[in-house]
C-alpha positions in Angstrom: -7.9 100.7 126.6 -4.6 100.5 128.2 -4.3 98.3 131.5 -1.3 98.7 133.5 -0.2 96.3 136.3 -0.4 98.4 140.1 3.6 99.1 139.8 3.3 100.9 136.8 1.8 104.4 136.9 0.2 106.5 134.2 -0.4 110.5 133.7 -3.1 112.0 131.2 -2.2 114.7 129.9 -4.1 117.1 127.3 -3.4 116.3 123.3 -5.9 115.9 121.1 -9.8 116.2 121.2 -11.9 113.4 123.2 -15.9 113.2 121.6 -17.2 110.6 124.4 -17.2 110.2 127.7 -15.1 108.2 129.5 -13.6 107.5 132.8 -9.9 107.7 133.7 -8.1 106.2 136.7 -4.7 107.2 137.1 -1.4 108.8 138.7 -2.0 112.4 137.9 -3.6 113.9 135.4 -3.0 117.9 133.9 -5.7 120.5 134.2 -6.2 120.6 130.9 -7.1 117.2 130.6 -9.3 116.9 133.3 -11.2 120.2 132.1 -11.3 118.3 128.4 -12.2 114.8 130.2 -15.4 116.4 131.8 -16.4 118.7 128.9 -16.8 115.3 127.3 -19.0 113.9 129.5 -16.1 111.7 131.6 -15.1 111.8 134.8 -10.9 111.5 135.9 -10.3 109.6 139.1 -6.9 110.1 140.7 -5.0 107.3 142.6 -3.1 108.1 145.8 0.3 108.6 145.7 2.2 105.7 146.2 4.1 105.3 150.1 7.4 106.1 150.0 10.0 103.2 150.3 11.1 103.1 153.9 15.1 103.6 154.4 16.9 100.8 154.1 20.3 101.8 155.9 19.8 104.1 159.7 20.4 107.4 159.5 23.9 108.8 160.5 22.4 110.2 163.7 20.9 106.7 165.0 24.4 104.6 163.9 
């Protein structure tokens, strides 16, 4: 199990061979290992992406 606080983000990504099911929540995940997730038996949920940070500083335009 790896537990990661909300700041931190994690991908899956395909290498090596799963042989039970389990469910996934993170970031993003390849196609390969979702495909290999589900052949197992598991299921991959994907977060949403995270809002970008709003500007600090005004854009030349509105100076």
């Amino acid at each position: 199990m790896i537990l990661l606080t909300p700041s931190q983000r994690a991908r899956l990504l395909a290498n090596g061979e799963l042989k039970a099911g389990a469910t996934f929540v993170v970031a993003g995940a390849s196609k390969a290992a979702v495909e290999a997730v589900e052949k197992a038996g598991g299921k991959v949920d994907i977060l949403p992406a995270k809002p970008k940070a709003e500007r600090w500083y005004k854009p030349k335009a509105e100076r």
